[in-house]
N, CA, C and O atoms as a MOPAC input file, in Angstrom:
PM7 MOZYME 1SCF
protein

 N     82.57500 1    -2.13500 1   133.27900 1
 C     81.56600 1    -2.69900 1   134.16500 1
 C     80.73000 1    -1.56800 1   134.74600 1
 O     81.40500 1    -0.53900 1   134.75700 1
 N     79.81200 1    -1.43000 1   135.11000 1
 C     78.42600 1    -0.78100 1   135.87300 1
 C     79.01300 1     0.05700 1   136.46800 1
 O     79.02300 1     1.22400 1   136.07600 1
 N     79.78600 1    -0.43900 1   137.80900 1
 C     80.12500 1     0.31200 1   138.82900 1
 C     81.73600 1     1.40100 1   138.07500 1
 O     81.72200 1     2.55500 1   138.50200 1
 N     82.36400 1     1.23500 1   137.56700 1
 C     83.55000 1     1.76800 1   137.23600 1
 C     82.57500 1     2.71600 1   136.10600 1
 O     82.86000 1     3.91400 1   136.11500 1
 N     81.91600 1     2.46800 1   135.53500 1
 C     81.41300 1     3.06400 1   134.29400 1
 C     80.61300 1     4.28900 1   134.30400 1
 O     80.41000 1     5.20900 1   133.51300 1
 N     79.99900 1     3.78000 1   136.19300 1
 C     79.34100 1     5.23300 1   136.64500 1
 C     79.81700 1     5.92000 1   137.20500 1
 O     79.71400 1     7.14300 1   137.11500 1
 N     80.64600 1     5.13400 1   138.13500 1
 C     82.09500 1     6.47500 1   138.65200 1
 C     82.98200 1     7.05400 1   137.48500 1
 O     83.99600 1     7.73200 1   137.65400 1
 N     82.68700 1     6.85000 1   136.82600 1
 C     83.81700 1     7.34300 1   135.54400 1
 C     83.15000 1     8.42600 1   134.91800 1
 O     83.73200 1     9.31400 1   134.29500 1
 N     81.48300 1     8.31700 1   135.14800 1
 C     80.58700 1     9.20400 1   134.69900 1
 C     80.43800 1    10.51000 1   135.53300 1
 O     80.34700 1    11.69000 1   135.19200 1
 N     80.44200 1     9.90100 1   136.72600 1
 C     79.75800 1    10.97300 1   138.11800 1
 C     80.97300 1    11.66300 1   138.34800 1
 O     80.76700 1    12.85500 1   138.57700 1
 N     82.57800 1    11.22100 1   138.37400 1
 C     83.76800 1    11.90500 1   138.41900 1
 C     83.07600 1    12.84400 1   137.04800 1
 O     82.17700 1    13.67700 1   137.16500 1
 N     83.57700 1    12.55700 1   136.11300 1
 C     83.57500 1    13.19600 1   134.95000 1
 C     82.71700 1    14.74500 1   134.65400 1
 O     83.18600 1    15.79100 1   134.20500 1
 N     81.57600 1    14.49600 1   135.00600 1
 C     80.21100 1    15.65100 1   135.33400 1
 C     80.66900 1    16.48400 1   136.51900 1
 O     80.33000 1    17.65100 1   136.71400 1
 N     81.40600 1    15.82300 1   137.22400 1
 C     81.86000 1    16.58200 1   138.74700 1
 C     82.56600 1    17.88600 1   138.25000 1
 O     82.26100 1    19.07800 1   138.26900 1
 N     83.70000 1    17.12100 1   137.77000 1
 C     85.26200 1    17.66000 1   137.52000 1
 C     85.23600 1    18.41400 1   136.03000 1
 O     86.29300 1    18.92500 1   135.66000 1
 N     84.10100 1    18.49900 1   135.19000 1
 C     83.59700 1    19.14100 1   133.89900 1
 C     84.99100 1    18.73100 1   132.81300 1
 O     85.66300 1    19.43200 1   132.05700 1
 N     85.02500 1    17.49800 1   133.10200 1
 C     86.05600 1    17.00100 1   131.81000 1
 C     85.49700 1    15.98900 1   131.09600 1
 O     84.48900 1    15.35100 1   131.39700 1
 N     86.37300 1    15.83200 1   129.88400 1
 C     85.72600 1    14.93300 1   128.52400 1
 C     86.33200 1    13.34700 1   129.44100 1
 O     87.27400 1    13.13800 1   130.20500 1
 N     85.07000 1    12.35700 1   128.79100 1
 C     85.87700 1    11.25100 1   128.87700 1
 C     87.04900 1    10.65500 1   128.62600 1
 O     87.63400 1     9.91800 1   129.42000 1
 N     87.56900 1    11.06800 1   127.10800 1
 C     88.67000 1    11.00200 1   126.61200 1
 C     90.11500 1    11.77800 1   127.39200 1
 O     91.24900 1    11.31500 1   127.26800 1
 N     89.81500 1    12.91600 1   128.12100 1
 C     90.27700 1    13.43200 1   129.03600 1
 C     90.67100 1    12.43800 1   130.16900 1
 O     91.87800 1    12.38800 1   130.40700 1
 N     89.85900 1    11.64600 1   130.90100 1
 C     89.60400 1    11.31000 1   132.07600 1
 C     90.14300 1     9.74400 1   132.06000 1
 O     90.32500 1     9.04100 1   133.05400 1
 N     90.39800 1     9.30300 1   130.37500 1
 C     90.79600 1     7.90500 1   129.90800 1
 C     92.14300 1     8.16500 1   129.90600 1
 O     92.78500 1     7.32900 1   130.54100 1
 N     93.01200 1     9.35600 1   129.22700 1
 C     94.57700 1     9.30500 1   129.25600 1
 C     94.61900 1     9.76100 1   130.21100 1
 O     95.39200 1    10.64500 1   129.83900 1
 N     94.39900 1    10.08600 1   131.69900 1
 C     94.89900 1     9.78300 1   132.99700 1
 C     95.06000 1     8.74500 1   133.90300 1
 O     95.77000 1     8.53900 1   134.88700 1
 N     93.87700 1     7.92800 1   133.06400 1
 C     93.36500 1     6.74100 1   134.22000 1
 C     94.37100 1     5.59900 1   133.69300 1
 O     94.03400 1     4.47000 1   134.05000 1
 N     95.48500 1     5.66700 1   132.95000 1
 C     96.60900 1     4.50800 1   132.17100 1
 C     97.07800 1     4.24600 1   133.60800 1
 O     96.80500 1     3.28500 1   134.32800 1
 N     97.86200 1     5.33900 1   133.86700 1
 C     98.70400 1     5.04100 1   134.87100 1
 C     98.01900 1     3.63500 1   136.00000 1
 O     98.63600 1     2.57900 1   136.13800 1
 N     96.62000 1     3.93600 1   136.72600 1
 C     96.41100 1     3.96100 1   137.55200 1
 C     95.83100 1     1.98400 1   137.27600 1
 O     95.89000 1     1.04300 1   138.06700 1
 N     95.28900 1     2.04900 1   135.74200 1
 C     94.79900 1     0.66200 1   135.54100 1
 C     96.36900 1    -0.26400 1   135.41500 1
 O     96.32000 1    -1.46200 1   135.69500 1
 N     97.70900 1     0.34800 1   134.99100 1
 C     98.49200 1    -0.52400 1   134.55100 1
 C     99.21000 1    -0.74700 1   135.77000 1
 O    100.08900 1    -1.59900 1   135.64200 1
 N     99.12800 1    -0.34200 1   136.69200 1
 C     99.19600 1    -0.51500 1   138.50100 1
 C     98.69600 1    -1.36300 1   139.30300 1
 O     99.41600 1    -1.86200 1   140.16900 1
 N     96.84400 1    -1.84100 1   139.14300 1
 C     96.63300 1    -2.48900 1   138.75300 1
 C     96.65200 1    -3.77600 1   138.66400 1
 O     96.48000 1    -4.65000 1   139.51400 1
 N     96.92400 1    -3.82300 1   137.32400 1
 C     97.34000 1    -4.77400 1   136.62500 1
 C     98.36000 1    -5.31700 1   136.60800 1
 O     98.44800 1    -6.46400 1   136.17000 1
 N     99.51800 1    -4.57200 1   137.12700 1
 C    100.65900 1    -4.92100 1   137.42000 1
 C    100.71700 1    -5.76400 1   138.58500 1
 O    101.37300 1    -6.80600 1   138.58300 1
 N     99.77800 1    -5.18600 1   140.00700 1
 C     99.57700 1    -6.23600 1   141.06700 1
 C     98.77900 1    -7.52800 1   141.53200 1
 O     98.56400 1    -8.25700 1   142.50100 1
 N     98.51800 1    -7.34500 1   140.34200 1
 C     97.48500 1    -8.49400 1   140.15700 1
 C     98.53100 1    -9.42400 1   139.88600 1
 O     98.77500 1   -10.46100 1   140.50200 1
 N     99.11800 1    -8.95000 1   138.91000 1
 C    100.21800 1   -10.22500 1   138.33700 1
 C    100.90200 1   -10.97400 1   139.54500 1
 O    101.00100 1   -12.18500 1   139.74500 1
 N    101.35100 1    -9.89500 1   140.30000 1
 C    102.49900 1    -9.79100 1   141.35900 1
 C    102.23500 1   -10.68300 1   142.25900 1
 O    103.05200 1   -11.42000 1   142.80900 1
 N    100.79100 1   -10.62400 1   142.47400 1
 C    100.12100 1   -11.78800 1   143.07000 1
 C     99.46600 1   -12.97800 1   142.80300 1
 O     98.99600 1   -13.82300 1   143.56500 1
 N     99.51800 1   -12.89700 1   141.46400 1
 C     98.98500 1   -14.16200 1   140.94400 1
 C    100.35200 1   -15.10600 1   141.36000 1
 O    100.36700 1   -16.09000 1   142.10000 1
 N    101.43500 1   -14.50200 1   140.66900 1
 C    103.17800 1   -14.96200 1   140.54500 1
 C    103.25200 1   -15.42300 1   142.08900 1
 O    103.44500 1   -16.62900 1   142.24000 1
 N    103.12000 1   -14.60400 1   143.32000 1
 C    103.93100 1   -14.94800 1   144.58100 1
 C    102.38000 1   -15.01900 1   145.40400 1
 O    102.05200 1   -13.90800 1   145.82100 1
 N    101.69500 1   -15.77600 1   145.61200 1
 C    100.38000 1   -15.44500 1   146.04100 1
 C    100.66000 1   -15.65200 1   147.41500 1
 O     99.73600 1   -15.26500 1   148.13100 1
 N    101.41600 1   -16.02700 1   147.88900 1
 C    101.95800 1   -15.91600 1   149.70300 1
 C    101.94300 1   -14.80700 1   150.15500 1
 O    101.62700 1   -14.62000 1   151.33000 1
 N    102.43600 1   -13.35200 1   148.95500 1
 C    102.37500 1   -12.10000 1   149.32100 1
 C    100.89300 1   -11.46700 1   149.73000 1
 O    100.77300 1   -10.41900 1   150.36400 1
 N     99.59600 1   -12.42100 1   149.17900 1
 C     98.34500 1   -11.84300 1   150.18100 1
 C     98.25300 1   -12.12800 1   151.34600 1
 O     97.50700 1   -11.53000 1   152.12200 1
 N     99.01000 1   -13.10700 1   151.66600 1
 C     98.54400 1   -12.78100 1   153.45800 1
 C     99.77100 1   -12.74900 1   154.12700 1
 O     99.75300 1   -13.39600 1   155.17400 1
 N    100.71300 1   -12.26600 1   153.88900 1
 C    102.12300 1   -11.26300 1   154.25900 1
 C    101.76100 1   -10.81900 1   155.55800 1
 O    102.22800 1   -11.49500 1   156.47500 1
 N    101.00100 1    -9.79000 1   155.88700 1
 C    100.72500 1    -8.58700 1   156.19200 1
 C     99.60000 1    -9.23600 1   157.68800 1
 O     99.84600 1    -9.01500 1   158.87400 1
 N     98.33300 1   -10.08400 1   157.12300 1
 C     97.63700 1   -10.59100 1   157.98700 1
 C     98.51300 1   -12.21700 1   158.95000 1
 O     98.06300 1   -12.82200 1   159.92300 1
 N     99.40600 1   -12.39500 1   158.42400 1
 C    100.32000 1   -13.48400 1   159.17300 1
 C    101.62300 1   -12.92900 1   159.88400 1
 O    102.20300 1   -13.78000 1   160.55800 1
 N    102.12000 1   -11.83900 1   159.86900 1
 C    102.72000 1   -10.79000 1   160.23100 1
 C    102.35800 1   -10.25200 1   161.61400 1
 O    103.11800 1   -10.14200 1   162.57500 1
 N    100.60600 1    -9.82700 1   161.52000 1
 C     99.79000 1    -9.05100 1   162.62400 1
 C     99.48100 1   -10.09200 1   163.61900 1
 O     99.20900 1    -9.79400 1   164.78300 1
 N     99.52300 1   -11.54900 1   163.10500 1
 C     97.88300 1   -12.12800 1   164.33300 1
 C     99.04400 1   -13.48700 1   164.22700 1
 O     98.64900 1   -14.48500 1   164.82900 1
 N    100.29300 1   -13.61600 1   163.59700 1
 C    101.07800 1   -14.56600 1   163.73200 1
 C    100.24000 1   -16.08200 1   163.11700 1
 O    100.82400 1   -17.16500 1   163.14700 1

């Protein structure tokens, strides 16, 4: 998408590394992610945990 595609660019030019460089780091961080997405699709009570917790 646009926005990920230009931060992926503007990091990249910053930090003087290859894209391909900058793609086998970024696994970790998308399958994380993706992993909480699930987590919340599965238990979706766990999004407002935190805000029903604070303000009751």
């Amino acid at each position: 998408t646009p926005p990920v595609g230009l931060a992926m660019y503007a990091v990249c030019s910053v930090l003087d590394i290859s894209i391909g460089e900058y793609i086998k780091h970024m696994w970790s961080f998308f399958f994380t992610i993706v992993l909480m997405v699930a987590v919340l699709m599965f238990f979706p009570k766990l999004v407002l945990l935190l805000p029903n917790l604070l303000f009751g």
